[in-house]
Structures are given as C-alpha cells and as structure tokens.
VMD Tcl script that draws the C-alpha trace (Angstrom):
set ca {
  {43.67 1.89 1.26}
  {42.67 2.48 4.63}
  {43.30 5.40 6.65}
  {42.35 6.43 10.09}
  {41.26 9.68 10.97}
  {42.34 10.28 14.07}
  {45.77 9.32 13.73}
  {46.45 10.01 9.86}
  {47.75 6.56 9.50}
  {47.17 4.91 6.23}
  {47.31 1.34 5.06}
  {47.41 -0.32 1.27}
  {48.22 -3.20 -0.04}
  {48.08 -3.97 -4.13}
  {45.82 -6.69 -4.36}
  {44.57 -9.45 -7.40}
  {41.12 -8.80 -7.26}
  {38.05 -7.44 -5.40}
  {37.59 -10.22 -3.30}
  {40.90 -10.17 -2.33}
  {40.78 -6.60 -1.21}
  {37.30 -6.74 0.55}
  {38.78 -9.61 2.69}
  {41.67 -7.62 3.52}
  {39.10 -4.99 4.43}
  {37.43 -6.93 5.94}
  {40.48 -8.11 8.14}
  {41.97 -4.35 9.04}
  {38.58 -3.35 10.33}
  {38.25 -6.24 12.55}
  {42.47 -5.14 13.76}
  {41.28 -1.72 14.07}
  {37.82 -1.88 15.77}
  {36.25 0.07 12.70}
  {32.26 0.28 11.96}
  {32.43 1.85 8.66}
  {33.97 1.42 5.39}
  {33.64 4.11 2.44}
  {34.02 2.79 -1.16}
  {33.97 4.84 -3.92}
  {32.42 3.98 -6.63}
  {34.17 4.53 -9.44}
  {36.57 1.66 -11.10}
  {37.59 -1.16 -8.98}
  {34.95 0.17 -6.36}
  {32.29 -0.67 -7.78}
  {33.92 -4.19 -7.85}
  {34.64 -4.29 -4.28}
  {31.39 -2.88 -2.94}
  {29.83 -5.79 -4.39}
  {31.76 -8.13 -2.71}
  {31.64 -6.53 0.68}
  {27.58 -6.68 0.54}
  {28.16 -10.40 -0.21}
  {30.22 -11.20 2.37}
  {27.11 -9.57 4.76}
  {29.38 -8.05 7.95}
  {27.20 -7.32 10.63}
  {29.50 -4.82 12.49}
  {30.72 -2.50 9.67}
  {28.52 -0.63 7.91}
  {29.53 -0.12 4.26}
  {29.10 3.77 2.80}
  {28.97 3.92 -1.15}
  {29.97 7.01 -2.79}
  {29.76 8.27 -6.21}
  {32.75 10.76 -7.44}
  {32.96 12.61 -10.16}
  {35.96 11.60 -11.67}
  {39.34 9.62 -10.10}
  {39.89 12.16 -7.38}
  {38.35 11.45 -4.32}
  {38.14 15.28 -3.36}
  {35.30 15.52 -6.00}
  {32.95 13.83 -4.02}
  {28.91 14.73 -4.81}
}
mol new
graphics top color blue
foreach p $ca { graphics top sphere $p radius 0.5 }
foreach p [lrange $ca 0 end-1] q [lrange $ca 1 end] { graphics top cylinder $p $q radius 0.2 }
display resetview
C-alpha cells in the first residue's frame, strides 16, 4: 500500500510475491515523484525490503521499520 500524506490518498494492489510488489513500488514512486519508501518489517516486509535494496534506486530512499506486532501504530 501506498499512501500520500498530503492528500490521504491510498493505493494497493494484492500482489504474487515481493518482487512483484517492490516493482510496483518501485513504479508508483516514479508516478508520484516520491523519495522515500517505509517498509515495515514484519512478514512480507522483510521480504520486500530485500528486494528494494537489490534493485539499488538512486532517488528513493528506503526507511526500514521494526513494529511490534501487525499494527503499524505500534511502531518503536
């Protein structure tokens, strides 16, 4: 999901796999001009971190978080 703090919009698409999901990232913050993404690391996160580092974007910078449990409002 991807959501834009300005404007409250949101954006998600179910997808196969990691890499699936860090190229669509990797597509919507290209469409929306952003410089950072914040992944959570918990479950498929972990996952899709990985394959954002690998894909090595220069213009987004990619923010790893840990939570303490599937709620993202439990953030440490």
């Amino acid at each position: 999901m991807a959501i834009e703090p300005n404007n409250e919009k949101g954006y998600s698409l179910r997808c196969k796999g990691a890499d699936e999901a860090s190229h669509y990232i990797e597509i919507m913050c290209s469409q929306h001009k952003a410089r950072q993404v914040i992944i959570p690391l918990n479950g498929w996160g972990i996952a899709i971190y990985d394959c954002l580092k690998k894909r090595n974007l220069k213009n987004i910078d990619i923010v790893p978080i840990r939570c303490i449990g599937e709620k993202l409002n439990n953030w440490r």
